[in-house]
Z-matrix of the N, CA and C atoms (Angstrom, degrees):
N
C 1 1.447
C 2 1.516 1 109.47
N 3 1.521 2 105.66 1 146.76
C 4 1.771 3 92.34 2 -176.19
C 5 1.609 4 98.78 3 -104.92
N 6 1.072 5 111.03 4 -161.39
C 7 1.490 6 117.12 5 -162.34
C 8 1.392 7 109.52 6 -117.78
N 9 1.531 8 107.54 7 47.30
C 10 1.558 9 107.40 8 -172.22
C 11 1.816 10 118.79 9 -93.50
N 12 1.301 11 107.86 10 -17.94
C 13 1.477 12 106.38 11 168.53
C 14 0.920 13 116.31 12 78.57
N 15 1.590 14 146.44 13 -128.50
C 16 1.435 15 137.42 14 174.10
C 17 1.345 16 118.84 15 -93.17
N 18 1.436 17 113.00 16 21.12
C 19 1.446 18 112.64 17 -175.29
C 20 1.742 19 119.54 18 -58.42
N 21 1.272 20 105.07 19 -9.30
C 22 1.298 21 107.29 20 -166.24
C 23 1.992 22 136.29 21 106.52
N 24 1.432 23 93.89 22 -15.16
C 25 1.485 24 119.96 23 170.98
C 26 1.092 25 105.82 24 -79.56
N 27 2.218 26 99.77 25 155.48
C 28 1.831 27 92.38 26 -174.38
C 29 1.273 28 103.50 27 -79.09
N 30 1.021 29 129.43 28 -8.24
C 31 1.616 30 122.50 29 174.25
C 32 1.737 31 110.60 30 -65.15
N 33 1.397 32 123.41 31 145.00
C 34 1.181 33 139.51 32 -179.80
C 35 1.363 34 121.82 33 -135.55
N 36 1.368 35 123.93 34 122.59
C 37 1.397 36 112.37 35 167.71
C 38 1.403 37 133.25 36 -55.74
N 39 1.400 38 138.13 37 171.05
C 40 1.099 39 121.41 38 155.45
C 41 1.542 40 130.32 39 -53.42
N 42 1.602 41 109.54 40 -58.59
C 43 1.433 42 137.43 41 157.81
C 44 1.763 43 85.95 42 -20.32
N 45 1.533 44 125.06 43 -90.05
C 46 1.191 45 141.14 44 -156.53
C 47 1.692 46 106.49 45 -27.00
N 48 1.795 47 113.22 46 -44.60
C 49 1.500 48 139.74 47 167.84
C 50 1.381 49 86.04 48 -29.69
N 51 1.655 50 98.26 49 -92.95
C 52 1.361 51 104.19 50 -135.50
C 53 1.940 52 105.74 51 -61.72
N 54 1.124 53 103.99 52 -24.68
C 55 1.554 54 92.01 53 172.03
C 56 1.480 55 120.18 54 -67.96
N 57 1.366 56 131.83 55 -18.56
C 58 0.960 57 128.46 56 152.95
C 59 1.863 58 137.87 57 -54.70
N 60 1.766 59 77.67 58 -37.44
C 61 2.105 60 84.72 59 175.34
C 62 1.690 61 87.07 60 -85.84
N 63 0.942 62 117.66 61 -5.85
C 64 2.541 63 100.08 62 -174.45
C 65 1.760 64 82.93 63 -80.45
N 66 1.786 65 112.68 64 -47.72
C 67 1.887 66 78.44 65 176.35
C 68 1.141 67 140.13 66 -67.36
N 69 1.435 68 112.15 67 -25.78
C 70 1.428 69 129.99 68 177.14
C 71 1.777 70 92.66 69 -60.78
N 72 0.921 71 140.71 70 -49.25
C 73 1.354 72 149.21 71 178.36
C 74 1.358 73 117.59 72 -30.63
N 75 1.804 74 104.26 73 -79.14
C 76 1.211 75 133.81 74 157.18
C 77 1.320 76 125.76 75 -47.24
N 78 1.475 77 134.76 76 -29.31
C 79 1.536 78 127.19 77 160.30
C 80 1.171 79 127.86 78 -84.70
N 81 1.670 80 100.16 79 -11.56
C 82 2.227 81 90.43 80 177.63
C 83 1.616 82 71.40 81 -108.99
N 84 1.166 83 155.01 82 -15.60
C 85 1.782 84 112.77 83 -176.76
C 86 1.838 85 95.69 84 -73.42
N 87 1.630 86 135.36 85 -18.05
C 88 1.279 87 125.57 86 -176.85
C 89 1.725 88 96.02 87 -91.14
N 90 1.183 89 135.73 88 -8.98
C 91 1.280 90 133.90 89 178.02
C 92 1.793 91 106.68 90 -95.36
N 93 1.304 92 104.55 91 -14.27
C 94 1.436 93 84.64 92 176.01
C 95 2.040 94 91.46 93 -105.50
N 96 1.452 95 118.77 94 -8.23
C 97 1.690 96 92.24 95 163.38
C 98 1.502 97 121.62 96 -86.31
N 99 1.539 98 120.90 97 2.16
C 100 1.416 99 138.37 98 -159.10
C 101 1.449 100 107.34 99 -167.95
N 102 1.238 101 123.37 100 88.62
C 103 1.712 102 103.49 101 -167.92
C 104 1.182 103 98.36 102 -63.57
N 105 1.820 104 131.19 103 -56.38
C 106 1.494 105 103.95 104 -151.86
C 107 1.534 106 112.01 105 -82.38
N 108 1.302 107 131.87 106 1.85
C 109 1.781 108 142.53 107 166.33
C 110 1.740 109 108.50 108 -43.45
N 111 1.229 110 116.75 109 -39.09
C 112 1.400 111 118.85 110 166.88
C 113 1.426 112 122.37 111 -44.20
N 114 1.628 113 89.44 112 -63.49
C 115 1.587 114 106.20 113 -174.71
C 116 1.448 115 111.17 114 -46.24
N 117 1.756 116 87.86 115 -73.02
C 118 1.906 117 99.14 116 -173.22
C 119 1.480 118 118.35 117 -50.83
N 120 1.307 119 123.58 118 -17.88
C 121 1.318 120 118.24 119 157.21
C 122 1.100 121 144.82 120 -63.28
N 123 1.878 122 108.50 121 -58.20
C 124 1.235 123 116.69 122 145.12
C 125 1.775 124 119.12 123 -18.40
N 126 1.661 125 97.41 124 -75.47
C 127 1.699 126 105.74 125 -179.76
C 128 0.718 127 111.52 126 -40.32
N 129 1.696 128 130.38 127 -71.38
C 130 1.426 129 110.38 128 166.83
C 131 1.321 130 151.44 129 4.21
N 132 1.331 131 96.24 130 -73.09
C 133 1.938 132 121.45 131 -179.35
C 134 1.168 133 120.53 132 -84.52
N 135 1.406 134 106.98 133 -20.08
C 136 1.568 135 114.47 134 165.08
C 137 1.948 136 107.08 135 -78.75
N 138 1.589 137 108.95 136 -27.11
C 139 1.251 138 87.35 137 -162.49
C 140 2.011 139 110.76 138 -87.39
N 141 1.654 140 86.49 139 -15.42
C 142 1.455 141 107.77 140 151.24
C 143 1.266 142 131.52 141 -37.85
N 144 1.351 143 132.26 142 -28.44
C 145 1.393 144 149.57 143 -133.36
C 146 1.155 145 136.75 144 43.68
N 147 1.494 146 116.87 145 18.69
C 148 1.383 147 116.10 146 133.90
C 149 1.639 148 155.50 147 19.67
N 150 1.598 149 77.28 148 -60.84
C 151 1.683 150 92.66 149 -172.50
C 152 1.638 151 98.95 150 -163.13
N 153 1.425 152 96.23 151 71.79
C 154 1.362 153 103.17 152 -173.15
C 155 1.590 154 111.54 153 -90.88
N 156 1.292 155 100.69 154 -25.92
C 157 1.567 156 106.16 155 -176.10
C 158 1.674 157 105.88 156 -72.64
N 159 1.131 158 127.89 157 -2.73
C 160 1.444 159 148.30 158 -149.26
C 161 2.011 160 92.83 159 -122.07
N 162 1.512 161 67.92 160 119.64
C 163 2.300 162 94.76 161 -156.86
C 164 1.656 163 98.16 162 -108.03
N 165 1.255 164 98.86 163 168.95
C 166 1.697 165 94.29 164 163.16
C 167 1.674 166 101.93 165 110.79
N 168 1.484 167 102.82 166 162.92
C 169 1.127 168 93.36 167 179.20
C 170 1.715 169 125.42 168 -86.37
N 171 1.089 170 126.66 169 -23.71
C 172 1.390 171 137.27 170 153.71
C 173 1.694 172 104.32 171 -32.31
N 174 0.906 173 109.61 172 -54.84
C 175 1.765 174 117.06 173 -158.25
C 176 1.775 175 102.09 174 -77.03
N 177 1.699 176 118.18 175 -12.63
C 178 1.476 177 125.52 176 -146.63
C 179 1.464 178 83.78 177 -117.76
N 180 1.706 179 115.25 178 -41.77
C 181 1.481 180 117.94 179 166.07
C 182 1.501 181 124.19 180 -45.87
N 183 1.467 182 103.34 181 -48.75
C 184 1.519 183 108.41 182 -159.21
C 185 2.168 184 104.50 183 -91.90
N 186 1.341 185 95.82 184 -8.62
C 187 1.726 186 86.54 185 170.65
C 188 1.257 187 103.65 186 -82.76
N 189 1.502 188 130.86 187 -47.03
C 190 1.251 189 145.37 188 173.36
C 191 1.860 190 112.77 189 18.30
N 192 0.830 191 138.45 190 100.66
C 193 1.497 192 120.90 191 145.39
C 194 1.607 193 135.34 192 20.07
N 195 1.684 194 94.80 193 -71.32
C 196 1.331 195 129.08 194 -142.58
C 197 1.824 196 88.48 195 -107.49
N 198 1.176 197 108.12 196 -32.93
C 199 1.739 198 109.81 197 166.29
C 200 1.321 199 112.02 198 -77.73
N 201 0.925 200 132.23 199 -46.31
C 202 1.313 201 136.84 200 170.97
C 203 1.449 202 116.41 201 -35.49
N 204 1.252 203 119.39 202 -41.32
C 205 1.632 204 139.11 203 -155.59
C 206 1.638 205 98.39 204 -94.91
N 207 1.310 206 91.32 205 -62.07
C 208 2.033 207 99.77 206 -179.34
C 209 1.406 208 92.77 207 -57.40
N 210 0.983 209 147.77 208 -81.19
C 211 1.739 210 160.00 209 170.56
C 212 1.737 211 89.14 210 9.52
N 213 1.286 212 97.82 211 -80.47
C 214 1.231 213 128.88 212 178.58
C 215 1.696 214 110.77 213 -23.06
N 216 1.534 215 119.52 214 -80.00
C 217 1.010 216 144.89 215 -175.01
C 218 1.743 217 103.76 216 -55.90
N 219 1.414 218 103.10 217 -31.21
C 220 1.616 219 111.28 218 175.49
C 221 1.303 220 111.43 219 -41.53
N 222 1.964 221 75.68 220 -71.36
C 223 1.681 222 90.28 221 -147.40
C 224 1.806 223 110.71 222 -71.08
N 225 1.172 224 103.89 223 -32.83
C 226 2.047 225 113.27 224 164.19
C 227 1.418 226 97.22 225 -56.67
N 228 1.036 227 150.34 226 -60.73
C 229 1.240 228 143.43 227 -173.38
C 230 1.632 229 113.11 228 -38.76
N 231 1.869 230 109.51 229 -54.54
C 232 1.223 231 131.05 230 -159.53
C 233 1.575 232 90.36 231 -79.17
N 234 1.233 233 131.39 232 -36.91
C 235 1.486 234 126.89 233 -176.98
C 236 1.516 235 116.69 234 -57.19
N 237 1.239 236 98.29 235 -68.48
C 238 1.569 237 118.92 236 158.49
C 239 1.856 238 119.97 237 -20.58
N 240 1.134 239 95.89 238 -75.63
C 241 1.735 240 103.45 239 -177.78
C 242 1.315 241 98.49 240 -78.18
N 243 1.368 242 139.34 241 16.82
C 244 1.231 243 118.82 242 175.07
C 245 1.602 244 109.85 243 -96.42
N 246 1.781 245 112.32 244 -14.76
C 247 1.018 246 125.47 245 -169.37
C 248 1.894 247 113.17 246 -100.49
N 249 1.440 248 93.01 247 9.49
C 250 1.546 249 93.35 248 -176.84
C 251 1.657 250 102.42 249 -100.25
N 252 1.330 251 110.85 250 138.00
C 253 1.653 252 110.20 251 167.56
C 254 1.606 253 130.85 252 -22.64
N 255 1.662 254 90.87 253 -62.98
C 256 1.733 255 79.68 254 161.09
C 257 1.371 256 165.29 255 -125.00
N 258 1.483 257 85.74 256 58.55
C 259 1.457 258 118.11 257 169.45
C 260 1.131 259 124.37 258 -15.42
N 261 1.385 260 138.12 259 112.95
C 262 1.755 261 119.21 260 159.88
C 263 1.475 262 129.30 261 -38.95
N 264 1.177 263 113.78 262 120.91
C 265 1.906 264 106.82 263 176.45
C 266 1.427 265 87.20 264 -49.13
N 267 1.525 266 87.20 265 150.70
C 268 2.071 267 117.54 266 167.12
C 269 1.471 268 114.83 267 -77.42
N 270 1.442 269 93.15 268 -14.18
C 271 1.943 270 116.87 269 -179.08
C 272 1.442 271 103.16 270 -100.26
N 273 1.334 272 139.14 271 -11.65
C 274 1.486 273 120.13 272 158.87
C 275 1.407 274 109.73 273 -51.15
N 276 1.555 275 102.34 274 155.77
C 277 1.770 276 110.72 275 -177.41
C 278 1.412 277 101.58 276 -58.80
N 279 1.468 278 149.56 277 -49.99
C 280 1.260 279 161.55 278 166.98
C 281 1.380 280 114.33 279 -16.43
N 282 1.297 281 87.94 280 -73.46
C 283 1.715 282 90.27 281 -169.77
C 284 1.945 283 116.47 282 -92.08
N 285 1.405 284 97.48 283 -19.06
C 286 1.519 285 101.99 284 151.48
C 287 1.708 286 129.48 285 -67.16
N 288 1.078 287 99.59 286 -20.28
C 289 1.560 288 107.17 287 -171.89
C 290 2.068 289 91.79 288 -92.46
N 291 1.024 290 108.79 289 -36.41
C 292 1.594 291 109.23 290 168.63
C 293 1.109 292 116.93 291 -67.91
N 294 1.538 293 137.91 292 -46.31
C 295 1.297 294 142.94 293 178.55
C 296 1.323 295 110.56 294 -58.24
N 297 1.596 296 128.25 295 -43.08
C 298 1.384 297 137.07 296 -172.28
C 299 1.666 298 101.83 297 -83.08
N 300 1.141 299 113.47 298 -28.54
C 301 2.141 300 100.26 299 165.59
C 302 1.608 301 96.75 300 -92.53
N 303 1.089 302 143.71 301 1.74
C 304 1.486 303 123.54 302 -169.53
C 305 1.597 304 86.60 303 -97.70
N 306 1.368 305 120.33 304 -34.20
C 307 1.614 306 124.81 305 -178.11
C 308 1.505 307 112.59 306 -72.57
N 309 1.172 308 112.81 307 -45.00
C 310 1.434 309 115.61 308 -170.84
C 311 1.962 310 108.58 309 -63.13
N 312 1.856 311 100.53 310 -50.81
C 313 1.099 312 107.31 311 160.53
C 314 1.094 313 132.58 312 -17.95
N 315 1.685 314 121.60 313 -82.98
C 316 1.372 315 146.37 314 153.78
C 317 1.780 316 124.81 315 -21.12
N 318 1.500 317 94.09 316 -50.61
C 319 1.347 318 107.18 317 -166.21
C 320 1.868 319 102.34 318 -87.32
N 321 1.344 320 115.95 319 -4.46
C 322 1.618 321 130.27 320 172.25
C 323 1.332 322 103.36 321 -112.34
N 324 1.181 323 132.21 322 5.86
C 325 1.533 324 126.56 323 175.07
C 326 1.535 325 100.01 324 -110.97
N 327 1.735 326 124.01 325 -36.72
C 328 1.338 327 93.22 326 -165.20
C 329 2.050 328 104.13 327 -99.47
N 330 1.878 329 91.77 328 15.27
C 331 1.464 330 87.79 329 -165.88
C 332 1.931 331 89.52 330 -102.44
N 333 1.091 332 105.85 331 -13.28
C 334 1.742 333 101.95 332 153.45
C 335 1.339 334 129.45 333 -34.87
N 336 1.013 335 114.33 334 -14.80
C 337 1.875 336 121.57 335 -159.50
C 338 1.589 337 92.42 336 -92.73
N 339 1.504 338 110.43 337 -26.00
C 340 1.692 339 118.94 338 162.20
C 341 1.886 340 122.10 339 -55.04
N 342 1.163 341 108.68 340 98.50
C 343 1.472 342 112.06 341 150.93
C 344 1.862 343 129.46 342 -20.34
N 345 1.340 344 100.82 343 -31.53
C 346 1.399 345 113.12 344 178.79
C 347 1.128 346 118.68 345 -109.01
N 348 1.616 347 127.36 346 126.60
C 349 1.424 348 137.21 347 -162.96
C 350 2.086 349 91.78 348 -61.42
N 351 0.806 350 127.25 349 -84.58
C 352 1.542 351 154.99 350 179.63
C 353 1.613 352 100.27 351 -9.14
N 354 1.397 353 112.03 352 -38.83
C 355 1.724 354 116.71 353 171.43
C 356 1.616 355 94.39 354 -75.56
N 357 1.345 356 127.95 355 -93.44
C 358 1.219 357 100.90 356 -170.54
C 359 1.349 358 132.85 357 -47.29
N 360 1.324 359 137.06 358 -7.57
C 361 1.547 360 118.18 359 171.77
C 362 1.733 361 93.60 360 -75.00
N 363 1.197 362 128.48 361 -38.18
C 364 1.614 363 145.32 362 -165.21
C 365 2.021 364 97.60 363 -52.64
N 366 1.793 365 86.29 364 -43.84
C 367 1.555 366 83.30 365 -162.35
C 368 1.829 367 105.21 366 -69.95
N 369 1.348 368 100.48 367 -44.55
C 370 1.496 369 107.01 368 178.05
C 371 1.636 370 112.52 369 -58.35
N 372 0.892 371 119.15 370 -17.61
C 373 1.533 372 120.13 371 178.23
C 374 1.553 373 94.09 372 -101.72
N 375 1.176 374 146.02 373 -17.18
C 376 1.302 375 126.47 374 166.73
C 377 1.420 376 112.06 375 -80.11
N 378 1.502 377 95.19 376 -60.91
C 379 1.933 378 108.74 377 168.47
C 380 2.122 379 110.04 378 -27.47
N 381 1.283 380 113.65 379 -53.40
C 382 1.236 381 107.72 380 159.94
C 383 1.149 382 131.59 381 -66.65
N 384 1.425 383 132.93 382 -38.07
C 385 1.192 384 107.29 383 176.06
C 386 1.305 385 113.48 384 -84.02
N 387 1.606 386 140.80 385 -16.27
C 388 1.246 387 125.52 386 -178.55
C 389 1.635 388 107.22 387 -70.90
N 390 1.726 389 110.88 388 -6.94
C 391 1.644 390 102.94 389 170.03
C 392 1.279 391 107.12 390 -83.57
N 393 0.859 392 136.81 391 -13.72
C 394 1.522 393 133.28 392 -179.48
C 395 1.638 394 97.24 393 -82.52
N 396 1.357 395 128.01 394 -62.00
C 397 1.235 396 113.01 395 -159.48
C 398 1.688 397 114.32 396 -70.25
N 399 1.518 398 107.79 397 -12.93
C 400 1.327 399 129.71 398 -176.08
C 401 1.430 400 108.33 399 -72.45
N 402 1.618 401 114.22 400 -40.85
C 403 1.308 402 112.66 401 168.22
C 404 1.488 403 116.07 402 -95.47
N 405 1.505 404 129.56 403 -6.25
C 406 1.239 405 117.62 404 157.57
C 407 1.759 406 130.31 405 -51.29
N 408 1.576 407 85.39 406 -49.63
C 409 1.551 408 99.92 407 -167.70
C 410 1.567 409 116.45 408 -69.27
N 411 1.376 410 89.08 409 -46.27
C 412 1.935 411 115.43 410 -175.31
C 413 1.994 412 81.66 411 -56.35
N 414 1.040 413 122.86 412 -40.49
C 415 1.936 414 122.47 413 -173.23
C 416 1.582 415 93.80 414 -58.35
N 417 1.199 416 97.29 415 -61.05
C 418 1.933 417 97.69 416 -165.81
C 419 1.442 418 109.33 417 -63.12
N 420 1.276 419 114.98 418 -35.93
C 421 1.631 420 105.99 419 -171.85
C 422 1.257 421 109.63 420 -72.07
N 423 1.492 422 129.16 421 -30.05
C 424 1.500 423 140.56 422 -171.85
C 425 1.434 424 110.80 423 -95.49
N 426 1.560 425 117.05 424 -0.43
C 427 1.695 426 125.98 425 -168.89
C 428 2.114 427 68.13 426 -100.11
N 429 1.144 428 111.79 427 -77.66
C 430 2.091 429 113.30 428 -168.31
C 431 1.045 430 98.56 429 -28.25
N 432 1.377 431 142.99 430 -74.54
C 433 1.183 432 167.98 431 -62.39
C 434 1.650 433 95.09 432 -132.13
N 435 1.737 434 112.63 433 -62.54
C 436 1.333 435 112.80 434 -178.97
C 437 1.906 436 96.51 435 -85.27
N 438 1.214 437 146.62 436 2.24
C 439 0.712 438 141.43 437 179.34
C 440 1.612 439 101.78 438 -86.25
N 441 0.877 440 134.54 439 -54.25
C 442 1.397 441 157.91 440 164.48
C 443 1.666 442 120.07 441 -32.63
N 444 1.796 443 96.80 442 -44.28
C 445 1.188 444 96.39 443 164.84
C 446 1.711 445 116.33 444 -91.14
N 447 1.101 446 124.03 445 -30.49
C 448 1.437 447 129.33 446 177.12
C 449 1.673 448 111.92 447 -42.97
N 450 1.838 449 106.68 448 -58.59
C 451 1.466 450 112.96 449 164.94
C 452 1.151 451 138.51 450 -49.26
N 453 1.786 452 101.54 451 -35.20
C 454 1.542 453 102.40 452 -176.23
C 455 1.430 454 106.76 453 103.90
N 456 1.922 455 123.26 454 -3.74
C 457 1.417 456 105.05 455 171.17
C 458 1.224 457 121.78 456 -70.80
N 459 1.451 458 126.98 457 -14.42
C 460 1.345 459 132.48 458 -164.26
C 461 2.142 460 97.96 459 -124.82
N 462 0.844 461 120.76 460 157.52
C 463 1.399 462 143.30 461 155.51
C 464 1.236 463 140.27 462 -71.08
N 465 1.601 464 89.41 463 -33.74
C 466 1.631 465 118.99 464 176.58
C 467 1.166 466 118.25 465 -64.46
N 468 1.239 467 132.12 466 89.37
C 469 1.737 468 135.29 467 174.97
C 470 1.943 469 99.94 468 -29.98
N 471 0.897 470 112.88 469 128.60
C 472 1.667 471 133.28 470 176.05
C 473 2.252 472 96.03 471 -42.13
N 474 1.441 473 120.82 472 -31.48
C 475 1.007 474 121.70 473 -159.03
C 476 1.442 475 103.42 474 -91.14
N 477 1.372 476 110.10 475 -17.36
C 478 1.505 477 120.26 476 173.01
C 479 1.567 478 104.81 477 -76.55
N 480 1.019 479 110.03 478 -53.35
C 481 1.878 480 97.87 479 177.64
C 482 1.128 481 135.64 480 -53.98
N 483 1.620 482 112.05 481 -30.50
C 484 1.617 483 119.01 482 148.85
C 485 1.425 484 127.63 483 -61.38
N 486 1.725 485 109.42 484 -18.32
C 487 1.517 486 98.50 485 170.37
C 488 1.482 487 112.05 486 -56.60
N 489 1.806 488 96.45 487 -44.30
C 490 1.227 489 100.76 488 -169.81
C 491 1.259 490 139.87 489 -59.24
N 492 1.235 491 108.02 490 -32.25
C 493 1.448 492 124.11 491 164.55
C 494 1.152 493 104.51 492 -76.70
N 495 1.405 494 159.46 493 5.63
C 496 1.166 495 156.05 494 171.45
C 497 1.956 496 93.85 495 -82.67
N 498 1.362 497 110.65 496 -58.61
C 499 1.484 498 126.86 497 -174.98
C 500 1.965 499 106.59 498 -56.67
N 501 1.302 500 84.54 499 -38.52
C 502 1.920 501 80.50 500 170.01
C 503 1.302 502 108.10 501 -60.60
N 504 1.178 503 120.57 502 -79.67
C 505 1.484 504 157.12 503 172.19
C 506 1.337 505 93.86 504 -13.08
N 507 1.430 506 134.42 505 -73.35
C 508 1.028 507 144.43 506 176.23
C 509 1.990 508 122.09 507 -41.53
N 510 1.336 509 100.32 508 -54.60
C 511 1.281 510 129.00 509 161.91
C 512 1.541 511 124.84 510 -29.30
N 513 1.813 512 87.65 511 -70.03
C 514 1.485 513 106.93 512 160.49
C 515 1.415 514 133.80 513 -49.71
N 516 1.516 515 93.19 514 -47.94
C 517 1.604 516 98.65 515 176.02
C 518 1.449 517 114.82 516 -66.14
N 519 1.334 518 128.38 517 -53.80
C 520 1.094 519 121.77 518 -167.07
C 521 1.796 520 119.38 519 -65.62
N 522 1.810 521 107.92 520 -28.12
C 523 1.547 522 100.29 521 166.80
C 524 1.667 523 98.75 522 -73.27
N 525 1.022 524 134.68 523 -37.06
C 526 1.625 525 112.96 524 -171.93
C 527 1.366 526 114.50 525 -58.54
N 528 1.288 527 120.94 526 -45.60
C 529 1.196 528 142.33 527 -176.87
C 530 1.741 529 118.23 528 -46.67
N 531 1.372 530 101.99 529 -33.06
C 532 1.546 531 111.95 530 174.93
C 533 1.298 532 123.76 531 -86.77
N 534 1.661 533 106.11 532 151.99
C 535 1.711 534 96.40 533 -156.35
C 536 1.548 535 97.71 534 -105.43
């Protein structure tokens, strides 16, 4: 293998690897605080040109028009109800069992760009578990958080801390997202 990195050749560095599993990393830990924030980002940057050298039908889905829009409508949707009282936990089996294929997904699509089978199964098994820990933690900080405001230790209306984690989340995605 030569040492060309993201130049676009089938050769890949090692280095080139592991930056591939830090995105796979970085989009299911923002898919498990937002499942569909992964996606619409990704879409995004792919429809950007991004990841133009990147074929297939997944990659033909997510520039799409019409993906772009639903993406869209998702992830505003998912922002929205995330800030209402009664929200589904991110830790029900449901929407955890969605967050951990929306991560694995992600985290095997952008670790595809790898020559070697063993990175993408690696990335999808990272891509999942950083959705799990993404929706563990993002649970605990937002379980304190409205607790905090209910008591009166904090000031912070419970609806402000989900902005905030929206602004991480967001944050996150967009450095993972870049190649």
């Amino acid at each position: 293998m030569d040492n060309a990195g993201f130049s676009g050749s089938v050769g890949r560095s090692r280095p080139a690897e592991i930056v591939l599993l830090g995105q796979a990393a970085g989009l299911g830990l923002v898919t498990g605080m937002r499942s569909m924030l992964g996606v619409k980002i990704l879409a995004a940057t792919a429809r950007r040109g991004a990841f133009d050298g990147e074929t297939g039908s997944f990659w033909h889905a997510l520039r799409s028009p019409v993906a772009q829009r639903v993406l869209t409508v998702l992830a505003g949707g998912e922002f929205l109800m995330d800030k209402l009282p009664n929200a589904p936990s991110r830790l029900s089996k449901g929407p955890l069992v969605g967050r951990l294929a929306i991560g694995a997904l992600l985290g095997a699509a952008v670790s595809a760009r790898s020559p070697y089978r063993n990175t993408r199964i690696a990335g999808a098994v990272i891509g999942a578990a950083a959705a799990a820990l993404g929706a563990f933690v993002g649970n605990r900080a937002r379980t304190r958080a409205d607790r905090g405001a209910r008591t009166g230790e904090t000031r912070v209306p419970a609806p402000v801390f989900g902005l905030i984690e929206d602004a991480i989340a967001f944050g996150v995605g967009i450095a993972a997202a870049r190649r």
